[in-house]
C-alpha positions in Angstrom: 0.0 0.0 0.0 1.6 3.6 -1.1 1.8 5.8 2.0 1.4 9.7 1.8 2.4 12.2 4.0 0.3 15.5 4.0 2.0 18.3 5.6 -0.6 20.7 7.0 -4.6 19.7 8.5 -6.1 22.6 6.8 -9.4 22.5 4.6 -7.2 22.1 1.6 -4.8 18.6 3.6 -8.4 17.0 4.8 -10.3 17.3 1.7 -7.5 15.2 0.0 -6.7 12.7 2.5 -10.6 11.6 2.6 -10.0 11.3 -1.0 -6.9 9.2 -0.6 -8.1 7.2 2.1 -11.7 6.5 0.4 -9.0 4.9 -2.7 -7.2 2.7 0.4 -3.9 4.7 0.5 -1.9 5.3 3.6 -2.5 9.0 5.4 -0.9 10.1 7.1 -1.2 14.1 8.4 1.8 16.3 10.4 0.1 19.4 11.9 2.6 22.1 14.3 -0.7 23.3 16.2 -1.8 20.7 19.2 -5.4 19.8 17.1 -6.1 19.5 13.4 -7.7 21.8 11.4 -5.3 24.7 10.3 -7.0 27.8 9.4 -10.2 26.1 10.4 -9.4 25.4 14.1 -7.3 28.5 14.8 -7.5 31.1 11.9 -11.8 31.1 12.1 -13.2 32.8 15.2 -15.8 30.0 17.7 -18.2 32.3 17.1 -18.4 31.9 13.6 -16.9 28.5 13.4 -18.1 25.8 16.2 -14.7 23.8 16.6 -16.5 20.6 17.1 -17.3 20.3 13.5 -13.6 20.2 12.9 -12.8 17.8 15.6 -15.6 15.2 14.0 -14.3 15.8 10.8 -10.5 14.6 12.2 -12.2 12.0 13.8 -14.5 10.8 10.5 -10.9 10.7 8.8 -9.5 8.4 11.7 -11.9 5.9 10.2 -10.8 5.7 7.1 -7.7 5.0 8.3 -5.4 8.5 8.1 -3.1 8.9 10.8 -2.5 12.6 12.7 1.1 13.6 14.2 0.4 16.9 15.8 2.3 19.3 17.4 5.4 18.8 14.5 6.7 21.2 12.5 8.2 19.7 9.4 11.7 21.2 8.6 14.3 19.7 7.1 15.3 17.3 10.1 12.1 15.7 9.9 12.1 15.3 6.1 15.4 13.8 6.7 14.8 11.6 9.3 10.9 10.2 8.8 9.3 11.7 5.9 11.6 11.4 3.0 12.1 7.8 4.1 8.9 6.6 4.9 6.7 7.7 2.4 6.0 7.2 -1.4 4.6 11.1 -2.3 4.1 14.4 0.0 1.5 16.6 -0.3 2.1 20.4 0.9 -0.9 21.3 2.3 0.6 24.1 4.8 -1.8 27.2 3.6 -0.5 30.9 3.2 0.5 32.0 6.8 3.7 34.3 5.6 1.8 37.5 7.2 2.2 41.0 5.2 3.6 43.5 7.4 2.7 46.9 7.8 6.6 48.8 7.4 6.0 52.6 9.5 7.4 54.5 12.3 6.7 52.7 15.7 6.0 49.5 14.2 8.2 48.0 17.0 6.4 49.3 19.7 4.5 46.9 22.1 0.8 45.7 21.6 1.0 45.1 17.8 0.4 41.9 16.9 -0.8 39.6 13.3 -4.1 38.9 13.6 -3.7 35.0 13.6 -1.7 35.7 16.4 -4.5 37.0 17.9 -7.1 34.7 16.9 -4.9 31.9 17.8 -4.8 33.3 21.3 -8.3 33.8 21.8 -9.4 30.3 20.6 -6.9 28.4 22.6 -8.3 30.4 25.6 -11.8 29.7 24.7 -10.8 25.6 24.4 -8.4 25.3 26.8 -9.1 27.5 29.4 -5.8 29.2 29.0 -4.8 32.9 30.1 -5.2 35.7 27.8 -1.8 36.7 26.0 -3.9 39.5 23.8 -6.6 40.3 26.0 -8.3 43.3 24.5 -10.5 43.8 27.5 -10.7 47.8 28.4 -8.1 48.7 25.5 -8.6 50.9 22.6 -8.2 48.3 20.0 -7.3 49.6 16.3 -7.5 46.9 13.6 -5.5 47.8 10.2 -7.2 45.9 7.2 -10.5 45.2 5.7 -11.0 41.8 5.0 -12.6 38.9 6.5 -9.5 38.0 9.3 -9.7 42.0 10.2 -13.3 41.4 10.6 -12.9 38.5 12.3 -10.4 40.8 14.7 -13.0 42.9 14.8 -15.7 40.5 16.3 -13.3 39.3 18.6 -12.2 42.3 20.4 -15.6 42.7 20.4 -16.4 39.6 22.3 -13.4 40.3 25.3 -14.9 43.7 26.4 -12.9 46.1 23.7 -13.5 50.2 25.1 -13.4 50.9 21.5 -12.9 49.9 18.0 -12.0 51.0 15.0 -10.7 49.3 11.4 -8.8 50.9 9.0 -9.9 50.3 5.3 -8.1 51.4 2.2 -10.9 50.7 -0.1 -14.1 52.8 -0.2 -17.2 51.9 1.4 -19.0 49.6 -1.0 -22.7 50.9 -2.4 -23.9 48.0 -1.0 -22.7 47.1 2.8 -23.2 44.0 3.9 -24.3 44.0 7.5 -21.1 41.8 9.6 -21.5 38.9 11.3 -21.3 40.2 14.8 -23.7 42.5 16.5 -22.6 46.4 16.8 -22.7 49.0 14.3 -20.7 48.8 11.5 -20.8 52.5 11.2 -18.7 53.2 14.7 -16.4 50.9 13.6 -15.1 51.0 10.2 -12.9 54.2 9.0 -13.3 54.2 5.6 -10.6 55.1 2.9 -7.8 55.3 5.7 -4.5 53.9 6.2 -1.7 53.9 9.1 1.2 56.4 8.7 2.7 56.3 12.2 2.7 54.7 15.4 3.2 57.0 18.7 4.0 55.4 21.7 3.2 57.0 25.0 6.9 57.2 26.8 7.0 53.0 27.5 7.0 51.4 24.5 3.9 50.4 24.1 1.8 51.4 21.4 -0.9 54.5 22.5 -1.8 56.3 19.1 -1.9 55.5 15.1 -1.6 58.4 13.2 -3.9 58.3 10.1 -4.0 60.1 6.4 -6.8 59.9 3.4 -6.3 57.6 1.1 -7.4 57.1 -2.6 -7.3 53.9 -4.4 -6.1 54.6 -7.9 -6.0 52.6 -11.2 -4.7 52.9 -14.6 -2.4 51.8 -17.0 0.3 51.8 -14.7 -1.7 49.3 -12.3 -3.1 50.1 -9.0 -1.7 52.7 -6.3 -2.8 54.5 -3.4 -2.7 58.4 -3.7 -2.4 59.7 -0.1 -4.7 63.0 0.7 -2.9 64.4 3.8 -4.8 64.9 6.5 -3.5 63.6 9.7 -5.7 62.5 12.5 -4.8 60.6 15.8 -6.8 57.4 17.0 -6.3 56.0 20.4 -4.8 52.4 19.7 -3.7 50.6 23.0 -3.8 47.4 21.1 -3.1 47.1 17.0 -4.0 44.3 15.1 -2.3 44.1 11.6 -4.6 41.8 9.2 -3.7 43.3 5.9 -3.1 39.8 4.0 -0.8 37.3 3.5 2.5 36.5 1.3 2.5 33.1 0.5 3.3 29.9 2.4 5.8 30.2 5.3 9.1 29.3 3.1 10.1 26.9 6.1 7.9 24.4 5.0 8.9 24.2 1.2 12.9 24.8 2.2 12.2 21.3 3.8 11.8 19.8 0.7 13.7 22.0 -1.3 11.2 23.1 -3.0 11.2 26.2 -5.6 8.2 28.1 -5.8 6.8 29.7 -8.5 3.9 32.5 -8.2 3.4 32.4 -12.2 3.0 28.5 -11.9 1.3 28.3 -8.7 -1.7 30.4 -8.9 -5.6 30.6 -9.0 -5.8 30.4 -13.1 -3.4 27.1 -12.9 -4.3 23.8 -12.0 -0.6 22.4 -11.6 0.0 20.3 -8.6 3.7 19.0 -9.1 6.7 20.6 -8.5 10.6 20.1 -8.9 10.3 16.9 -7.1 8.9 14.3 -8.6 7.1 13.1 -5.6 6.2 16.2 -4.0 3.1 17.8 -4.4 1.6 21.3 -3.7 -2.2 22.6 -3.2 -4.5 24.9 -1.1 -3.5 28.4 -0.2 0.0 27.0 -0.3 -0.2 26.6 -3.9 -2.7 29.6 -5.4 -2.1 31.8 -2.5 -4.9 33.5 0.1 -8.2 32.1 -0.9 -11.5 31.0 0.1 -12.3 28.0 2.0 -14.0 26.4 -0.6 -11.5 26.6 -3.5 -8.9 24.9 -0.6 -11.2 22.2 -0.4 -11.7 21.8 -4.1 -7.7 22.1 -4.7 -7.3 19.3 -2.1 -9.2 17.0 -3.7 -7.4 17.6 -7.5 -4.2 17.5 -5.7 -5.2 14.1 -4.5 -6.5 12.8 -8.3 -2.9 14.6 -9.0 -0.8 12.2 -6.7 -3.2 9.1 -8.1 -2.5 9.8 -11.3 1.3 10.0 -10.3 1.1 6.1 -8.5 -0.7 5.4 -11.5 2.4 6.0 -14.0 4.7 4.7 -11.9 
């Protein structure tokens, strides 16, 4: 029986390994967190995401055979010592978790963290019981980004007792708002067409003010751009949450395998799952870069028909 190793538990790593298990391979799954699930488990806010689905979904899996090794990060000690020798293909499942970095004044001050850093926090506290390391109880929390994670910052801050808080969002406000997930007004929240210039710490090192300007979106031939309209403001931040996107999978895991990545192969129009080594394949946000859940899902299971067809030939 050919035996597969599937780096990362994500959406994208369990939608292939039912499919690999349903065909009677060998699963088995390496995960760094302490449960399975990736983006789902730690990434996705309990309130918008009940974690017991995940865990019955790990646990449907066991049945079929696939194997979890949590609380492993694959780097190149592992791939020489277990996986390279043990296992017939690899499948990179790892997702996108390079964070983009916000590069102003201050940005070393205190209290600004990533959001999954954050969301990590809170959800291991909610499950385990575990102290606070972010705890955005009584702080002025500022949250720079507008997509779902910096909503999902939003919620959470939200949820621990916030005294304010306020997102920063480059792009305009859309003609037609939908209302968010959580309860409060969207309207005291979201600072539309605004960006971070400066942090200002307040004498301890610890974050205590963002400065803000105006900000147009621009596009034309010369692709897109913001066009900053000056007008400084100050915003009480005690706590900043940066959720302005991701990079890419953390290199780490593909320096493991010595693998070379390629963003004009590996993207959303491509459907290519190999790469420089024969028996290593690549899918999910790893692959295509920050998606949707449901295009991680769909990837997994082509990746999977990918590494059939491979065992297949040879």
């Amino acid at each position: 029986m050919k035996k597969i190793a599937i780096v990362g538990t994500g959406p994208s790593g369990m939608a292939a390994a039912q499919v690999l298990a349903q065909e009677g391979y060998n699963v088995t799954m390496y995960e760094k967190a302490d449960r399975p699930g990736g983006i789902l488990m730690y990434g996705i806010p309990h309130m918008k995401l009940n974690k017991n689905n995940i865990i019955r979904k790990a646990e449907n899996l066991e049945k079929l055979g696939v194997k979890f090794i949590l609380n492993t990060t694959v780097t190149k000690e592992v791939v020489a010592d277990t996986i390279s020798k043990d296992f017939d293909a690899v499948l990179l499942a790892t997702g996108a978790e390079q964070p983009r970095d916000i590069k102003i004044d201050g940005r070393n001050y205190d209290n600004i963290y990533f959001a999954m850093e954050y969301l990590t926090d809170n959800t291991k506290h909610l499950l385990d019981g575990t102290p606070l390391k972010i705890d955005a109880n009584g702080l002025n929390v500022v949250v720079i980004g507008g997509g779902d994670t910096s909503n999902d910052c939003v919620a959470t801050a939200i949820s621990q007792g916030a005294k304010s808080v306020k997102q920063l969002e480059i792009h305009r406000k859309p003609e037609n708002q939908k209302k968010p997930y959580y309860d409060f007004d969207d309207e005291e929240i979201k600072m539309y067409e605004k960006t971070a210039v400066k942090f200002i710490d307040c004498e301890d090192g610890c974050v205590s003010k963002i400065v803000t300007d105006n900000v147009e979106i621009v596009r034309d031939e010369h692709g897109t751009k913001m066009d900053f309209k000056e007008k400084h403001q100050e915003i009480d931040a005690d706590l900043v949450l940066v959720a302005i996107g991701f990079l890419g999978p953390v290199e780490e895991a593909l320096a493991a395998f010595d693998i070379e990545y390629d963003s004009k192969k590996y993207n959303r129009d491509t459907q290519i799952f190999t790469t420089n080594k024969e028996n290593v394949f690549i899918c999910g946000d790893a692959r295509r870069g920050q998606s949707l859940i449901k295009y991680a899902i769909g990837e997994g299971k082509m990746a999977a028909e990918a590494v059939k067809e491979y065992f297949n030939k040879n």
